[in-house]
C-alpha positions in Angstrom: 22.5 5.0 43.3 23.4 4.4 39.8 20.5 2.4 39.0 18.5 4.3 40.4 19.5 7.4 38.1 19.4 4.8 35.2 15.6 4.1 36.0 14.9 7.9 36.7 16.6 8.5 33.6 14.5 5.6 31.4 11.3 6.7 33.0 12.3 10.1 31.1 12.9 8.9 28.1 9.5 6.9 28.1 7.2 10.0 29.1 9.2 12.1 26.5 8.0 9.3 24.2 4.2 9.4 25.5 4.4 12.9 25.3 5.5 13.2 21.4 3.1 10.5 20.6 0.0 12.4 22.4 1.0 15.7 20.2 1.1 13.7 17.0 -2.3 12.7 17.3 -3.4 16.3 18.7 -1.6 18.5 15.8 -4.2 17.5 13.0 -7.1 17.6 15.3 -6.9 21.1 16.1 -6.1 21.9 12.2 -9.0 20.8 11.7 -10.4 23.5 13.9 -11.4 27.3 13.5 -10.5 29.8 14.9 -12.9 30.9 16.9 -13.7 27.2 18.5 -11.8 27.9 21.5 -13.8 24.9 23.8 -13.6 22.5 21.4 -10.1 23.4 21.4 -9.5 23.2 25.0 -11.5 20.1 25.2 -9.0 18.2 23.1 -5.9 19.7 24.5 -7.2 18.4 28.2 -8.3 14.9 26.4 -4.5 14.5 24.8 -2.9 15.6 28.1 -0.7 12.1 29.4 -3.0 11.4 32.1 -6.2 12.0 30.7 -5.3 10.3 27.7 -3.7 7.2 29.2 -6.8 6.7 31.8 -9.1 6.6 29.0 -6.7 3.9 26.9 -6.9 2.0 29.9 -10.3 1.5 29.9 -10.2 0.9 25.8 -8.0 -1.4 25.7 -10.3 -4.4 26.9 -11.6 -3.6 23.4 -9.0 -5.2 21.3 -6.9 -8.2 21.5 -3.3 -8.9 20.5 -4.0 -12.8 18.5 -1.8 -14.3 15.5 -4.8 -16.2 14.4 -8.2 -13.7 13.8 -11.5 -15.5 13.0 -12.9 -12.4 11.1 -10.4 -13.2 7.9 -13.1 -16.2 7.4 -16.2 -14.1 7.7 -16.4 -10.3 8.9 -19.1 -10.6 10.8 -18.0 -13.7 13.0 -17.8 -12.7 16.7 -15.9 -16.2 18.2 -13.1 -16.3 19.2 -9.3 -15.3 17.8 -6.1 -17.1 19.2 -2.8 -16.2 20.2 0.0 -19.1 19.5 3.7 -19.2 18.7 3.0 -22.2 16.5 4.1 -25.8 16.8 8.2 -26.0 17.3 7.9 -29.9 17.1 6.4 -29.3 13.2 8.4 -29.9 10.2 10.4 -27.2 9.0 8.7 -27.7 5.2 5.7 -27.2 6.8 5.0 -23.2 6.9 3.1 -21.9 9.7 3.5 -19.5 12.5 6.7 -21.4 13.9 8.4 -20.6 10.3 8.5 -16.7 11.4 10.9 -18.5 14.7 9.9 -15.5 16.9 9.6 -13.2 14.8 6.3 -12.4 13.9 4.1 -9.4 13.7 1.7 -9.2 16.4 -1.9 -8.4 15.1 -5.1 -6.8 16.7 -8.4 -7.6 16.4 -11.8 -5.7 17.4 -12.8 -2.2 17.7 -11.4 -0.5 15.2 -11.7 2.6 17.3 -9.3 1.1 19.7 -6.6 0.6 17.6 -4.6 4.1 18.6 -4.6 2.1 22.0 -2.3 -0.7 19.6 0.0 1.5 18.2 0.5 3.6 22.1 1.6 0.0 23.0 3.8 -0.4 20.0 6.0 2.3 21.6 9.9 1.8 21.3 11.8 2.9 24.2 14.9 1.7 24.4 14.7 -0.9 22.2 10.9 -2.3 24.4 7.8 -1.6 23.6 5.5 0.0 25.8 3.5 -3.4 25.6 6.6 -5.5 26.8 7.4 -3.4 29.8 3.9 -3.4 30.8 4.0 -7.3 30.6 7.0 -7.4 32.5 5.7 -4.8 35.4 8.7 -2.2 34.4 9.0 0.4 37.2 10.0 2.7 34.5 7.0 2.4 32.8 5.0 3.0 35.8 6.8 5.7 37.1 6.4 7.3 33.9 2.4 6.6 33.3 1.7 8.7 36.7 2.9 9.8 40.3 0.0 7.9 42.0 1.5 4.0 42.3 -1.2 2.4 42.9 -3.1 4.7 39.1 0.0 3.7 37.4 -0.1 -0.4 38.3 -3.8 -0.3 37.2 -3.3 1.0 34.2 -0.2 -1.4 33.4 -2.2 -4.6 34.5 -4.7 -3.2 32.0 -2.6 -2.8 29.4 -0.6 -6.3 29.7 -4.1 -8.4 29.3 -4.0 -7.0 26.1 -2.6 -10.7 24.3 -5.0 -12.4 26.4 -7.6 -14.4 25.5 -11.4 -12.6 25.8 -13.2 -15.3 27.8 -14.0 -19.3 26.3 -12.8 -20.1 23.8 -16.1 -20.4 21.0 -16.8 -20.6 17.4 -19.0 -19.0 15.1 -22.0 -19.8 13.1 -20.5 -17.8 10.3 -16.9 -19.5 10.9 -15.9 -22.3 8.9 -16.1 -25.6 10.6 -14.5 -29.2 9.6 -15.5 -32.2 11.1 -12.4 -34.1 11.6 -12.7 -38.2 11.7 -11.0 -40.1 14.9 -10.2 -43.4 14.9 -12.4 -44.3 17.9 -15.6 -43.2 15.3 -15.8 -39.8 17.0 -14.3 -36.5 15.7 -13.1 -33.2 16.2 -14.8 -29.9 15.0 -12.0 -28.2 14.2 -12.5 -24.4 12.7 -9.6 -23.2 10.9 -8.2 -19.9 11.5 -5.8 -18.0 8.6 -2.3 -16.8 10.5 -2.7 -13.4 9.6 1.4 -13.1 10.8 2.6 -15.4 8.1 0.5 -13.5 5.7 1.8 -10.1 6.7 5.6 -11.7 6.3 4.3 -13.0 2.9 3.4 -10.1 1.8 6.4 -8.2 3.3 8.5 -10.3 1.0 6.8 -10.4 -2.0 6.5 -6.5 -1.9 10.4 -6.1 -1.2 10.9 -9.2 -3.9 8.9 -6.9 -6.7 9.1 -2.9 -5.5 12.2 -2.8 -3.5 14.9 -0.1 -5.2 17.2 -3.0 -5.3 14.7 -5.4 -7.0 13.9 -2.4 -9.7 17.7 -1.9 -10.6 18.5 -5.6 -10.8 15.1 -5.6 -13.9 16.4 -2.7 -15.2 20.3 -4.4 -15.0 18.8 -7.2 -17.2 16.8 -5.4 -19.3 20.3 -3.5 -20.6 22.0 -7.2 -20.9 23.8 -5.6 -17.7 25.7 -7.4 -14.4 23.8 -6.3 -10.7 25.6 -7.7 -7.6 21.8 -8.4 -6.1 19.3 -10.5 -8.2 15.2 -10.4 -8.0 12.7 -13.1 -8.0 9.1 -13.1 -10.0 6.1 -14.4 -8.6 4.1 -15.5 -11.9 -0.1 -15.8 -11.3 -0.1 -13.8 -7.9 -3.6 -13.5 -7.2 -4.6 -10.9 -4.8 -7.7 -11.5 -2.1 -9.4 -9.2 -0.2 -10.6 -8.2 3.1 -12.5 -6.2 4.6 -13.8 -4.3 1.3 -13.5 0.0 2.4 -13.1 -0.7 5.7 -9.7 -3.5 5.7 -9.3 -2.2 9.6 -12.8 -4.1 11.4 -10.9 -7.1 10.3 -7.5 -6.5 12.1 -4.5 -4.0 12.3 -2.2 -5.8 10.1 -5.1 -6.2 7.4 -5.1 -2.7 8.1 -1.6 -1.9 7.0 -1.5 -4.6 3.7 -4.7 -2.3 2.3 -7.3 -5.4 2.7 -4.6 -7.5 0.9 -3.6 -11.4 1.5 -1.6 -12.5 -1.5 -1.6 -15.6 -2.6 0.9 -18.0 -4.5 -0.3 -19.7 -7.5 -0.3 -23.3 -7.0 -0.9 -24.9 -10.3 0.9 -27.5 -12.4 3.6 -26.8 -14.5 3.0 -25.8 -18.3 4.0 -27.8 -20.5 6.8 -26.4 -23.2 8.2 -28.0 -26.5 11.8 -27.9 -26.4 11.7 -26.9 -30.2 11.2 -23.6 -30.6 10.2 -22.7 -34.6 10.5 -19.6 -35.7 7.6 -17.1 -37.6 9.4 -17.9 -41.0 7.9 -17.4 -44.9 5.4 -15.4 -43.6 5.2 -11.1 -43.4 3.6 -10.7 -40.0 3.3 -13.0 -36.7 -0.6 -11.9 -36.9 -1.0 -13.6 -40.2 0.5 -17.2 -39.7 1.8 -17.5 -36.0 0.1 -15.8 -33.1 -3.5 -16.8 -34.4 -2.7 -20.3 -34.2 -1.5 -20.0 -30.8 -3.6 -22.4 -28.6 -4.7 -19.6 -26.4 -5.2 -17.2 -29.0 -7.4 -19.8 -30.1 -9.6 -20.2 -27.0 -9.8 -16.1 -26.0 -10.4 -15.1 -29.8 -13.3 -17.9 -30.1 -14.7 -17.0 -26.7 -14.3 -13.1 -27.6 -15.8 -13.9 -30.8 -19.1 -15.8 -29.4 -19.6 -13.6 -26.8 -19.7 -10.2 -28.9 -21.9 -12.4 -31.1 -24.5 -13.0 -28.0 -24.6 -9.8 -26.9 -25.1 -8.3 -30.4 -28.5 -7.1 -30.0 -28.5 -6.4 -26.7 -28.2 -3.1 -24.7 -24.4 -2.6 -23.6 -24.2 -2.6 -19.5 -21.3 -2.0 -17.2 -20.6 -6.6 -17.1 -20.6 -6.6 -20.9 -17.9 -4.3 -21.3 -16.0 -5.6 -18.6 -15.7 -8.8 -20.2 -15.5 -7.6 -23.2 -12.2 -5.6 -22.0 -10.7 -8.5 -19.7 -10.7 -10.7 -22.9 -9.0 -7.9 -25.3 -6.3 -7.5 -22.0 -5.7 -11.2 -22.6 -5.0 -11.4 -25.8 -3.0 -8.8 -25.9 -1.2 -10.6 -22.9 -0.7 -13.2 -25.6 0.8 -11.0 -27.8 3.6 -10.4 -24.8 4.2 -13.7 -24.0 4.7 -15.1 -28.0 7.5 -12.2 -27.9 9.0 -13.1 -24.5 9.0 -16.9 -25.6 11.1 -15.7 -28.9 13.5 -13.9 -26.8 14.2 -15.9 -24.5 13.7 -19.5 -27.1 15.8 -18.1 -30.7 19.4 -17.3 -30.6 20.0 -13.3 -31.7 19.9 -12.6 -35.1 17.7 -15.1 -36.0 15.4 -12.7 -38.4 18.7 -12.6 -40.6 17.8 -16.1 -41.8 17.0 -15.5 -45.8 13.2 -17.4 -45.1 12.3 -14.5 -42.9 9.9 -12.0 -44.4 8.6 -10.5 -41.4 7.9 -7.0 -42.0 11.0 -4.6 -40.1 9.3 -3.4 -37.3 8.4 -6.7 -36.5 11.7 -8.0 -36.7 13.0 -5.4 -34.6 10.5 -6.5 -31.9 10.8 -10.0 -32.1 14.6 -9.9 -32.4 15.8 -7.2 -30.8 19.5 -7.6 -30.0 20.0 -8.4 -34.0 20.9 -4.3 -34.1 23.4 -4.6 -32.0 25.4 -7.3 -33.9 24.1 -5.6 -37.6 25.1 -2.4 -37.4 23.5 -2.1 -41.2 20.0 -3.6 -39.6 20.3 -1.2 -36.5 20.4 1.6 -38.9 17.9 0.6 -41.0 15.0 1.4 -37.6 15.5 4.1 -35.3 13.2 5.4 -32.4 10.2 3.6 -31.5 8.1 4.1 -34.4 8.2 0.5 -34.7 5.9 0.0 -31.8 2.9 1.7 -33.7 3.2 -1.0 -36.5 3.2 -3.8 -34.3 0.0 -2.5 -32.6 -1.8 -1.7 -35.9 -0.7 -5.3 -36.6 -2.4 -6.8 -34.2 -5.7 -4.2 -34.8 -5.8 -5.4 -38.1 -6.0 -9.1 -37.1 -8.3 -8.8 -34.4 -10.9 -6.7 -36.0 -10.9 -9.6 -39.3 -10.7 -12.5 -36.7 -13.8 -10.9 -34.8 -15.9 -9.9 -37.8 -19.2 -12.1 -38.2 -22.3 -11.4 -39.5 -24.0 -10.9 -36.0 -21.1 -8.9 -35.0 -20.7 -6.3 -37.7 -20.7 -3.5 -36.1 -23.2 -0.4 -36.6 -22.0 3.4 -36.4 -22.0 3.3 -32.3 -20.9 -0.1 -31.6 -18.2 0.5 -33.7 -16.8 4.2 -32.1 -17.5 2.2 -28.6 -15.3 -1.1 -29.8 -13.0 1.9 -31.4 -12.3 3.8 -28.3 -12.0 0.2 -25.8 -9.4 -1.2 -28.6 -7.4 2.2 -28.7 -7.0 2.2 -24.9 -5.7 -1.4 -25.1 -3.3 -0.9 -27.6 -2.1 2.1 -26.1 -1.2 -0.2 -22.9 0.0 -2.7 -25.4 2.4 -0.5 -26.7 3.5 0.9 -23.4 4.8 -2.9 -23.2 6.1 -3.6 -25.9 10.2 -4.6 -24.8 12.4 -2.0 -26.1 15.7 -3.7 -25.1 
């Protein structure tokens, strides 16, 4: 008897579930209304009642299929087919794949888009299962709960648990990527590799914690005021973002869906090299005049900034030419950050008290910055921020002389265009500038 009041009693708590989730979806629908559209409202209060609503997801839900492996992430208009697999246990636990996640992964769904409410009905929590689980396992809770009629409710569950099955053969694609894989008999494998959309949604899971978390944000902002935090953060350097699924990141599954289109991706490059000597902007007044310029990026980006405004002198300016134009200003004034982040982190403090050093104040409060705090003369000599304007004009100054040619001279509208670009980039620059 107990059990049975422990079912009747779960059964409840999954309908009142249903029944929450159906109203959800219904709310905005009919705020979208007018007044006076009384059978279009009526129409979508019958289709949101349970059992109209369910019946119909029943018959949706051959639509979509629950995979870890979608073939659409390699083109989006391949139809073959997507897999569902745990992963290899027998595989090496430095190799990452979908065994790394060790049970734990997110489920994705692939194909119509229009299905997908069918996906997140499934996702369901009751009791610590999902609506998907208990259909899998036959619950009797469930199926009490989807309807009165047994034999309605069972067809609707055996519906609903072929939703991680596979759609038919298994086939690739002429728009799928294909390797042919050597044997040692002289035959081979086509093998067409599919991207494990579950390890990339716990990628990017981490990364996102790892760089917006509140905890990852106070333990910067700890460092940044030479402070302890009991939690520390980690920095990805050269993340590259790729995309999917342009406007529409949901045709290519539901957990594309939720990352925005996004798949980050490590940077797997070799390490830079760095001279452990470390020599200081000395006998000169400004880093612009003897030090960043000879900087061998600075040398590349100004020289490739430099030829390309001298190519395009004559021409009519177009959407890709300022583009360019403005990626290779951002990364030079990228180089501006990272000569100042190398001094930090490469000089001991107080370095600029050195009697060679003729930098100019403001740069020496930028390049040095904890000097103030051991010179209390030095830290009273440069208050607020003002500093940051110098720097900037600094670098104006020397990218305006290292620029100018005789085929890039500007005339009156090329130079209120190149103006305006280098004013927005310097504003950014200076929104950077450390101010520890």
């Amino acid at each position: 008897m107990a059990h049975s009041e422990s079912a009747t009693e779960e059964s409840a708590h999954i309908l009142s579930a249903i029944q929450t989730f159906l109203a959800e979806r219904l709310r905005p629908k009919l705020d979208k209304l007018k007044p006076d559209e009384h059978e279009a409202r009526q129409a979508l209060i019958e289709a949101h009642r349970p059992p109209t609503w369910i019946a119909d997801a029943a018959k949706r839900v051959g639509q979509i299929q629950q995979v870890t492996h979608a073939i659409k992430f390699t083109h989006p208009s391949a139809s073959g087919s997507s897999l569902s697999h745990g992963g290899n246990p027998a595989a090496d636990r430095l190799e990452i794949g979908t065994h790394s996640l060790e049970g734990e992964a997110a489920a994705d769904v692939v194909g119509n888009a229009a299905a997908l409410d069918v996906y997140k009905f499934l996702r369901l929590r009751v009791d610590g299962r999902s609506l998907l689980e208990r259909a899998i396992a036959r619950d009797p809770a469930l199926l009490t709960a989807l309807d009165e009629d047994e034999a309605l409710a069972a067809a609707w569950t055996e519906a609903f648990a072929a939703l991680p099955q596979p759609k038919g053969q298994p086939a690739s694609h002429k728009l799928a990527k294909q390797l042919y894989w050597p044997l040692a008999a002289g035959g081979y494998h086509l093998v067409s590799p599919l991207l494990a959309s579950p390890v990339s949604h716990a990628l990017h899971w981490r990364i996102s914690r790892d760089r917006f978390s509140d905890e990852a944000k106070a333990a910067r902002e700890a460092r940044r005021n030479g402070k302890p935090h009991p939690e520390g953060y980690r920095d990805y350097p050269d993340l590259a973002i790729q995309s999917f699924g342009g406007s529409k990141p949901q045709n290519i599954s539901q957990l594309n869906s939720e990352r925005r289109g996004e798949n980050l991706l490590l940077a797997s490059l070799p390490p830079l090299w760095e001279s452990p000597t470390l020599r200081p902007p000395l006998k000169t007044d400004s880093v612009f005049l003897r030090y960043y310029p000879y900087r061998r990026e600075v040398r590349r980006l100004s020289k490739v900034l430099k030829d390309y405004l001298s190519s395009v002198a004559h021409r009519r300016r177009n959407m890709h030419m300022r583009y360019t134009r403005a990626t290779l200003l951002s990364e030079l004034a990228d180089e501006v950050l990272n000569m100042a982040a190398e001094l930090h982190r490469g000089l001991e403090p107080g370095w600029t008290a050195q009697p060679d050093c003729h930098l100019r104040l403001a740069e020496q409060r930028w390049l040095d910055p904890q000097r103030g705090e051991m010179d209390d003369a030095f830290g009273a000599r440069i208050t607020g921020d003002g500093w940051k304007d110098e720097v900037c004009k600094g670098f104006a100054i020397w990218l305006n002389s290292a620029l100018q040619t005789d085929k890039t001279a500007f005339g009156e509208v090329e130079a209120r265009e190149w103006e305006k670009v280098l004013k927005q980039e310097l504003k950014l620059l200076r929104e950077e500038l450390a101010d520890d």
